[in-house]
C-alpha positions in Angstrom: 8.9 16.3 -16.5 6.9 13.8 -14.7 5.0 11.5 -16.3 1.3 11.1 -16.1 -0.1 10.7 -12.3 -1.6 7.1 -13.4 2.1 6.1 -13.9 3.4 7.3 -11.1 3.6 5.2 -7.9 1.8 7.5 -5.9 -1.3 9.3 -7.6 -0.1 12.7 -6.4 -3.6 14.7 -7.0 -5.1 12.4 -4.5 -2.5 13.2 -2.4 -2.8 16.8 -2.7 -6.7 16.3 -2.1 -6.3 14.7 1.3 -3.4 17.0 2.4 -5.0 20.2 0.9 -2.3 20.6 -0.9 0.1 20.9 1.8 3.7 19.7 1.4 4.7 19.2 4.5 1.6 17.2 5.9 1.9 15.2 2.4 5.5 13.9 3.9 4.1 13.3 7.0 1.0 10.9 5.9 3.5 9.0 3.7 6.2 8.5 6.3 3.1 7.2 8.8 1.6 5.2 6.3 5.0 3.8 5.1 6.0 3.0 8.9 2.6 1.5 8.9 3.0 -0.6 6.1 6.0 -2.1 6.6 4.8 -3.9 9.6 1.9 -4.8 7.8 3.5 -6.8 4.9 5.8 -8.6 7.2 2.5 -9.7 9.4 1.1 -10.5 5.8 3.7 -12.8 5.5 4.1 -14.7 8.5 -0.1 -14.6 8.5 0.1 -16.5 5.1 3.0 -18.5 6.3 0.4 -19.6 9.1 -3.0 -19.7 6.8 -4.2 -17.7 9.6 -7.0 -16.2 7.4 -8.2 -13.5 10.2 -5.1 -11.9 10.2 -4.6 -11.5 6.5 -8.3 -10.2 6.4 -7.2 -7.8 8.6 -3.9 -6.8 7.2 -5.5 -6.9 3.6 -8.1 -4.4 4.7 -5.9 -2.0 7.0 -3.5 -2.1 3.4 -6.3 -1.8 1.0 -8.0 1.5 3.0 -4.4 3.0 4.1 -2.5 2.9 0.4 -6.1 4.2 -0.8 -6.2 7.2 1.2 -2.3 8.1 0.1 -2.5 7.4 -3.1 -1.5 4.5 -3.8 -4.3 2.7 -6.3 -2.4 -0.7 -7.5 -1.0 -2.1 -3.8 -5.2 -1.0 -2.8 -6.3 -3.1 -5.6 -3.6 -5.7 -4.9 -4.6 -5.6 -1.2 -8.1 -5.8 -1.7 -8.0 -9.0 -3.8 -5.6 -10.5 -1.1 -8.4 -9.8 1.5 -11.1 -11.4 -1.1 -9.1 -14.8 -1.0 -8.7 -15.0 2.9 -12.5 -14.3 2.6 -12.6 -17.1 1.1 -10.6 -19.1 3.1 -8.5 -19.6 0.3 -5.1 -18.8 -0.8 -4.2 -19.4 -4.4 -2.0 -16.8 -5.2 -1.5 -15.2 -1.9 2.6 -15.0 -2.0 2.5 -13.4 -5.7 0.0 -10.9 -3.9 1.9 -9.8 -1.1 5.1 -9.6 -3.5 3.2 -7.1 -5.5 1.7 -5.5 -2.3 5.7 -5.1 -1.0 6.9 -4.1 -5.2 4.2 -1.3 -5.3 5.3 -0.5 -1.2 9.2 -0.3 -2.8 8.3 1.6 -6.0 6.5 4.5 -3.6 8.6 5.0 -1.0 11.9 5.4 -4.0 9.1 7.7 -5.2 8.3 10.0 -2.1 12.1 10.0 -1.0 12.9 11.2 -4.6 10.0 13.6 -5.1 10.3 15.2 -2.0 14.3 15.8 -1.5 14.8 18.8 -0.6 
């Protein structure tokens, strides 16, 4: 028995909304968006390494909107916070950020692979 969708990495009812319910496009926006992601966080990174504020705005944003639209609510809300401070020009808790951006990223892709094995 799964637990309730607001514990689960990946809020499968929105998922289900934006694929129409359809399995195999469900796989395919989370293997895009995970593909996606990855190069994202790791341009996070190196953008905070840099303070180069326009690229974590970006990043942040592209993150924020992406793990929104696949279900993904805490690593949006992580994201969007992220793209608040480089807003700001400031960067007080930037690396804990992206660490929880990248833990929520981990946690839903064990999730996917698991949930949809074959």
């Amino acid at each position: 028995m799964l637990p309730q969708d607001e514990e689960l990495p990946i809020n499968l009812q929105r998922l289900q909304a934006v694929s129409r319910g359809k399995v195999a496009m469900q796989k395919r926006l989370l293997e895009i968006f995970f593909q996606a992601a990855e190069g994202d966080i790791a341009a996070l990174k190196e953008a905070i390494a840099n303070h180069d504020f326009p690229t974590i705005k970006h990043k942040a944003h592209q993150l924020k909107g992406s793990s929104a639209n696949v279900g993904i609510p805490k690593m949006s809300i992580a994201a969007a916070e992220l793209q608040k401070q480089a807003d700001r020009q400031t960067l007080p808790e930037a690396n804990e950020l992206v660490n929880e951006i990248e833990n929520y990223f981990q946690k839903a892709r064990q999730f996917a692979e698991i949930h949809f094995s074959d």
